[in-house]
C-alpha positions, 0 to 999 in steps of 0.5 A: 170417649167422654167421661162420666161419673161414677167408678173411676178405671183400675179401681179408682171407686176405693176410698183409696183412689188417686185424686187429681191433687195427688196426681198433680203434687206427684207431678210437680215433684217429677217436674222438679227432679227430670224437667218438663221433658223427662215428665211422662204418663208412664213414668208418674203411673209408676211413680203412683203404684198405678196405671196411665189409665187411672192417669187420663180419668183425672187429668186430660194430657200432659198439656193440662197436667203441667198447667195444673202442676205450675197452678199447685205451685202458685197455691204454695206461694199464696198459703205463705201470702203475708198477714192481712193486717199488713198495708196494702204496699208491705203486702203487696211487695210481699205477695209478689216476691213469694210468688217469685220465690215459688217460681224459682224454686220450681224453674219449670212452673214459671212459663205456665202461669198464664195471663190473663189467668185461667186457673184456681190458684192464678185467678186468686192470685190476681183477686188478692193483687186486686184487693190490696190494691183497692185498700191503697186509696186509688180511685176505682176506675183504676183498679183493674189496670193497675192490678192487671199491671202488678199481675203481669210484672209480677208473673210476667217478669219472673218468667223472662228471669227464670225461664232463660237457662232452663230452656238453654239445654238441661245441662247449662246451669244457670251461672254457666247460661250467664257466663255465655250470655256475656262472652256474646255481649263482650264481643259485640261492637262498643259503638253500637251497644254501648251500655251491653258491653260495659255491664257484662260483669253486672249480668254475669254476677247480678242476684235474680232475686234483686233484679226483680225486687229492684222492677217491683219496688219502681212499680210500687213506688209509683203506685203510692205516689199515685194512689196518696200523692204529697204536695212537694216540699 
């Protein structure tokens, strides 16, 4: 049955009924503590002192819920964005490694923050890349490529980095899902992955942190370079 406005179910027309934000910011604290497996209507009802049909009047499925959750979660990251009088490059990197930062904090948000972007805090994460980008001096036609780049790195990237040992099963952590990863390159012929089988000790102790900082900053790099290049000396 579609919905329509006015009284919500079980009582949500009180000045004290449940908002979608509420819902959500339970949400997102539940995902935290079981994971996207252990979140269900019935458990998050209960967590709110309601019923799974209050639930349903603000939010879809389970589907949008985490979305939704994944989304507030953004909007951390970009309350804590850096000041505006920052350059454009400083607030840039600075954007990108909040967002980062907010991702690992919450490891289950990460693969739901989509592109292109669709929802309120990934589609102003996207808009503040693009305003920064367009104080760097870069021509305009470039604009929307190189923001759009800058998006997908930024999200993309903290994706494959977080994402990995959270799917590998909710008891690996993620030392031990490296610790595995490199027993398999270790056993893998010299001959044939050269480069694997001499830096496993690199993916087993290698800063998450650091690795994305290391992609960004080749990014950004490049994008000065472009945007104000310099005669050689």
């Amino acid at each position: 049955m579609p919905r329509t406005r006015g009284r919500a179910p079980d009582g949500k027309g009180r000045a004290d009924a449940l908002s979608r934000e509420t819902i959500v910011g339970a949400a997102v604290a539940l995902l935290d503590e079981l994971g996207e497996r252990g979140l269900t209507f019935r458990l998050l009802a209960k967590q709110l002192n309601t019923g799974p049909g209050a639930l349903y009047w603000h939010v879809t499925n389970k589907d949008e819920l985490v979305a939704l959750a994944a989304d507030q979660v953004l909007g951390h990251a970009l309350a804590a964005d850096p000041r505006p009088e920052e350059d454009a490059g400083a607030g840039l990197r600075a954007l990108a490694v909040a967002v980062f930062d907010a991702l690992d904090r919450h490891p289950w948000a990460a693969s739901h923050v989509t592109a292109p972007p669709t929802l309120a805090n990934a589609l102003r994460l996207l808009d503040r890349i693009g305003t920064l980008v367009a104080r760097t001096g870069l021509p305009a036609e470039r604009h929307f490529a190189v923001s759009t780049a800058i998006s997908y790195y930024v999200t993309g990237v903290s994706t494959q980095i977080i994402t990995p040992h959270t799917t590998a099963g909710a008891a690996t952590s993620r030392d031990a899902f490296l610790t595995q990863t490199a027993e398999r390159w270790e056993n893998l012929d010299p001959a044939d992955y050269p480069f694997l089988t001499r830096t496993t000790a690199d993916l087993r102790d290698h800063n998450d942190r650091d690795q994305f900082t290391t992609g960004l900053d080749l990014l950004l790099d490049g994008l000065n370079t472009t945007a104000d290049p310099r005669p050689p000396a």
